[in-house]
PyMOL commands that place a pseudoatom at each C-alpha (Angstrom):
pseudoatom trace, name=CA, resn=UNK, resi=1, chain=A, elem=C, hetatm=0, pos=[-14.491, 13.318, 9.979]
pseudoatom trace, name=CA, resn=UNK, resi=2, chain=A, elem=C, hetatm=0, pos=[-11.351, 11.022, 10.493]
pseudoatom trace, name=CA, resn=UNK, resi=3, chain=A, elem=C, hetatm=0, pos=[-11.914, 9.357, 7.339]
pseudoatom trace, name=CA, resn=UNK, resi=4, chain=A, elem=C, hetatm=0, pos=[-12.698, 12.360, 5.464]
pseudoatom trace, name=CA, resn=UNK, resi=5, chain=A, elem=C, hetatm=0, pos=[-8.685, 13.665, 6.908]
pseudoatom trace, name=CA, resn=UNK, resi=6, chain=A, elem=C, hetatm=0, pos=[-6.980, 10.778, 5.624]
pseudoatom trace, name=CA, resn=UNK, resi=7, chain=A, elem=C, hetatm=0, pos=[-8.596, 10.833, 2.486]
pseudoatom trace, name=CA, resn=UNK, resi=8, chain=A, elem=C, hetatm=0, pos=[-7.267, 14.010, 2.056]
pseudoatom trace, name=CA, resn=UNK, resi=9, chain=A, elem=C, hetatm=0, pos=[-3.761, 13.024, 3.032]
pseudoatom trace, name=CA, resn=UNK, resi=10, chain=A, elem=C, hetatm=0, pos=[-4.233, 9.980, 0.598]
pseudoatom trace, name=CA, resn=UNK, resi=11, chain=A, elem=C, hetatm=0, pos=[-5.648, 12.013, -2.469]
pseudoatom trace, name=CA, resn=UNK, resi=12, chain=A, elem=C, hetatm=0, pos=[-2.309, 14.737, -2.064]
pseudoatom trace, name=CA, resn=UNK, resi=13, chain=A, elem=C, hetatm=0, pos=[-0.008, 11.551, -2.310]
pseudoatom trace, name=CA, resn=UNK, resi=14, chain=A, elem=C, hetatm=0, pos=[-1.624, 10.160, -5.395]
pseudoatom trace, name=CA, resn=UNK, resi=15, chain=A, elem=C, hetatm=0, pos=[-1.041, 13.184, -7.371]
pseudoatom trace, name=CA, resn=UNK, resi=16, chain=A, elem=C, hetatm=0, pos=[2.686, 14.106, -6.595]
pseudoatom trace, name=CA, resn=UNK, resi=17, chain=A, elem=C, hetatm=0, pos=[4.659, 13.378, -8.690]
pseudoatom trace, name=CA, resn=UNK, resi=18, chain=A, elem=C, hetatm=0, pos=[7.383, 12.178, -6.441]
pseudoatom trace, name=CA, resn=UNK, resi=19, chain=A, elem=C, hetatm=0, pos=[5.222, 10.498, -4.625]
pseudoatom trace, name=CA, resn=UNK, resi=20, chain=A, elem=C, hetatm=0, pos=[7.267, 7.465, -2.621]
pseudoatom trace, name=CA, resn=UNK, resi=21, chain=A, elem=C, hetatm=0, pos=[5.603, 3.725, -1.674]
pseudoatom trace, name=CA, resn=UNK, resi=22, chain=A, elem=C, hetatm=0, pos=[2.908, 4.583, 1.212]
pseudoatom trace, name=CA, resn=UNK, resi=23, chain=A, elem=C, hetatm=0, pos=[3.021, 3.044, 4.315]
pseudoatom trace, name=CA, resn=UNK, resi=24, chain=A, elem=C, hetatm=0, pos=[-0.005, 3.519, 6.656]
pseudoatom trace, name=CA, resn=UNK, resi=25, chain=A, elem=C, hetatm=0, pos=[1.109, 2.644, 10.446]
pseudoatom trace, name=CA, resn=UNK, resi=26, chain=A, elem=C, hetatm=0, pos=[-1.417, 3.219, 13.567]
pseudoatom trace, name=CA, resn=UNK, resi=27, chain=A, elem=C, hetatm=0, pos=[-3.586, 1.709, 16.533]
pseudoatom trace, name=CA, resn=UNK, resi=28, chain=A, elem=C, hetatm=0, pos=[-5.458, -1.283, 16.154]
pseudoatom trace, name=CA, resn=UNK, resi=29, chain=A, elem=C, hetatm=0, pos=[-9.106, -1.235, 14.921]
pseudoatom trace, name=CA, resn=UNK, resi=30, chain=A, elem=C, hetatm=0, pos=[-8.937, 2.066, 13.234]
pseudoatom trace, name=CA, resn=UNK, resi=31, chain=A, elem=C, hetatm=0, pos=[-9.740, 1.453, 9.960]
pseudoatom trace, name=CA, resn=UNK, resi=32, chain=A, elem=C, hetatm=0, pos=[-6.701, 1.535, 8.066]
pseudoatom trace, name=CA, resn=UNK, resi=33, chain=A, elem=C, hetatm=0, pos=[-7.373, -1.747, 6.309]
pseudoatom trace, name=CA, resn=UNK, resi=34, chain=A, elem=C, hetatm=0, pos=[-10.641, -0.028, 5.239]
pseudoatom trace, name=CA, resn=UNK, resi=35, chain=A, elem=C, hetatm=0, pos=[-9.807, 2.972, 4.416]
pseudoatom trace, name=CA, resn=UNK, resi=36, chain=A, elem=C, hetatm=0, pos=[-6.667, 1.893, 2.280]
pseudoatom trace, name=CA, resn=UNK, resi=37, chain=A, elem=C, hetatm=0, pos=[-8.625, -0.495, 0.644]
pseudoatom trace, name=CA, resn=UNK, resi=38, chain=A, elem=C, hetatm=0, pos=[-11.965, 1.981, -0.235]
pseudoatom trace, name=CA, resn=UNK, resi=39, chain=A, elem=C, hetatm=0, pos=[-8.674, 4.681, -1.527]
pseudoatom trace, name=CA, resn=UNK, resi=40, chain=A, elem=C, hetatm=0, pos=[-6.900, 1.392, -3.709]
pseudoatom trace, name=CA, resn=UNK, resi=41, chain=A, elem=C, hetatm=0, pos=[-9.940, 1.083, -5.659]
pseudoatom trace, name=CA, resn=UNK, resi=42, chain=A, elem=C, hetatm=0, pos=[-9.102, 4.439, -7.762]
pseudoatom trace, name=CA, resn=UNK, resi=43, chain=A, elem=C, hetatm=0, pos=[-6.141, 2.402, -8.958]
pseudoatom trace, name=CA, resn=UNK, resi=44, chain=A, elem=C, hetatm=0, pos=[-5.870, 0.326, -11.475]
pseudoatom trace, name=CA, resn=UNK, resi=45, chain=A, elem=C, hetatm=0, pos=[-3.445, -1.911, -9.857]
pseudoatom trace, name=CA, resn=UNK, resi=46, chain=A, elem=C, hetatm=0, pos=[-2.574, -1.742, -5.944]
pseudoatom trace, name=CA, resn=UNK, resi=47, chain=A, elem=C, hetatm=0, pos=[-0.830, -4.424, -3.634]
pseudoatom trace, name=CA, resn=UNK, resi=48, chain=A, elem=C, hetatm=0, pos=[-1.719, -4.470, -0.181]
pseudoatom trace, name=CA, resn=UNK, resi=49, chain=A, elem=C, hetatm=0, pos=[0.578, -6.468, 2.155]
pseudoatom trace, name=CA, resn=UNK, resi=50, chain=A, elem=C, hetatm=0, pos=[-0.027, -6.312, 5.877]
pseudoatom trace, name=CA, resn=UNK, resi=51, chain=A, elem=C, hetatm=0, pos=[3.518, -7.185, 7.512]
pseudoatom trace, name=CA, resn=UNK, resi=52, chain=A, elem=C, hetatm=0, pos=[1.573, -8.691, 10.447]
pseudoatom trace, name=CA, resn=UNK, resi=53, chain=A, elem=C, hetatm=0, pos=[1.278, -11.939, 8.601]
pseudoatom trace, name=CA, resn=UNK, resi=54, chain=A, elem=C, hetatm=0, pos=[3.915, -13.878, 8.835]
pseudoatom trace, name=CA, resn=UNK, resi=55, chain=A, elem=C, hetatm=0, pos=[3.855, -15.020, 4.874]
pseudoatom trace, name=CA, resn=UNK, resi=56, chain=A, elem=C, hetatm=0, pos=[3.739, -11.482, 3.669]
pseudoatom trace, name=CA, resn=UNK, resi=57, chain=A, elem=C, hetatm=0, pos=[6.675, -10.247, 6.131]
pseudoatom trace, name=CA, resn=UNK, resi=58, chain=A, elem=C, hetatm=0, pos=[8.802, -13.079, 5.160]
pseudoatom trace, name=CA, resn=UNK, resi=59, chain=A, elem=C, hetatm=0, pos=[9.313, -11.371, 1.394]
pseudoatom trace, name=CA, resn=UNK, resi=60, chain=A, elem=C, hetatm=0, pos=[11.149, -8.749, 3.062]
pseudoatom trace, name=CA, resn=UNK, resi=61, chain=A, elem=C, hetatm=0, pos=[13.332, -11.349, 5.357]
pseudoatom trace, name=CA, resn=UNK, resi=62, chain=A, elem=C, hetatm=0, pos=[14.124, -12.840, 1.604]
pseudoatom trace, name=CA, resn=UNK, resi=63, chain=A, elem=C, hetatm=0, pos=[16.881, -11.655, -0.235]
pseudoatom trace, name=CA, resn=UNK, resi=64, chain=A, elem=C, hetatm=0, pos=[14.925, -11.805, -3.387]
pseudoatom trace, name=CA, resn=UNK, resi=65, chain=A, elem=C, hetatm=0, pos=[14.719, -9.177, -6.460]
pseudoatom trace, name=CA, resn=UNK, resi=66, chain=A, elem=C, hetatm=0, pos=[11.381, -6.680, -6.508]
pseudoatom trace, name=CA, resn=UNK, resi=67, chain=A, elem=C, hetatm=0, pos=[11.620, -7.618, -10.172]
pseudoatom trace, name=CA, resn=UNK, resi=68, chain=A, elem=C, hetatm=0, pos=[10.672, -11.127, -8.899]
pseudoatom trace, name=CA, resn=UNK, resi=69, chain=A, elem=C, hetatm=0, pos=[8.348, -10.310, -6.479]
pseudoatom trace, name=CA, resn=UNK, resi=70, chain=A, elem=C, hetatm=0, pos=[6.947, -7.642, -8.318]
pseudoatom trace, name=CA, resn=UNK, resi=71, chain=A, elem=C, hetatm=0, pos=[6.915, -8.220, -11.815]
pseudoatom trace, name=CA, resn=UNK, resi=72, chain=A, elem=C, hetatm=0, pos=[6.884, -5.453, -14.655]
pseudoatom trace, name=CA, resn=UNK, resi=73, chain=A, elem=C, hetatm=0, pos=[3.527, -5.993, -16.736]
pseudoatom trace, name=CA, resn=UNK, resi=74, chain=A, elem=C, hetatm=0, pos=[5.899, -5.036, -19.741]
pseudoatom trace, name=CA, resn=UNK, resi=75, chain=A, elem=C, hetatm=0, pos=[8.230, -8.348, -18.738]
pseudoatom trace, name=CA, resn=UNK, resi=76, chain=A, elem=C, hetatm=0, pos=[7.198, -11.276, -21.270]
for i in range(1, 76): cmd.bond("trace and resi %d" % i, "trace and resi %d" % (i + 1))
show_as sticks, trace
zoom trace
């Protein structure tokens, strides 16, 4: 039933069109990690970072361009 909610929430975020980056924030052993990861394989392309690892929070400590951390697929 949980799952089935957030699913929900998820699917209305992918289709507006002003959609903004998601963030998905709760308790421990929820499934988050699986349920973000079963709703990023409708995507093409997703990134998953989990900011409770030190390497992927250090990107944001970094004063470094998204353009370089994130590069455009159209960039040669």
């Amino acid at each position: 039933m949980f799952k089935r909610d957030i699913l929900f929430h998820l699917e209305r975020w992918k289709v507006d069109t002003h959609r903004k980056p998601l963030i998905l924030r709760g308790a421990r052993q929820v499934g988050k990690t699986t349920v973000v990861n079963e709703f990023g394989k409708q995507f093409d392309n997703y990134l998953y970072l989990n900011l409770e690892k030190r390497e992927a929070a250090s990107l944001f400590e970094l004063n470094v361009s998204s353009f370089r951390l994130f590069p455009s697929p159209f960039q040669h």
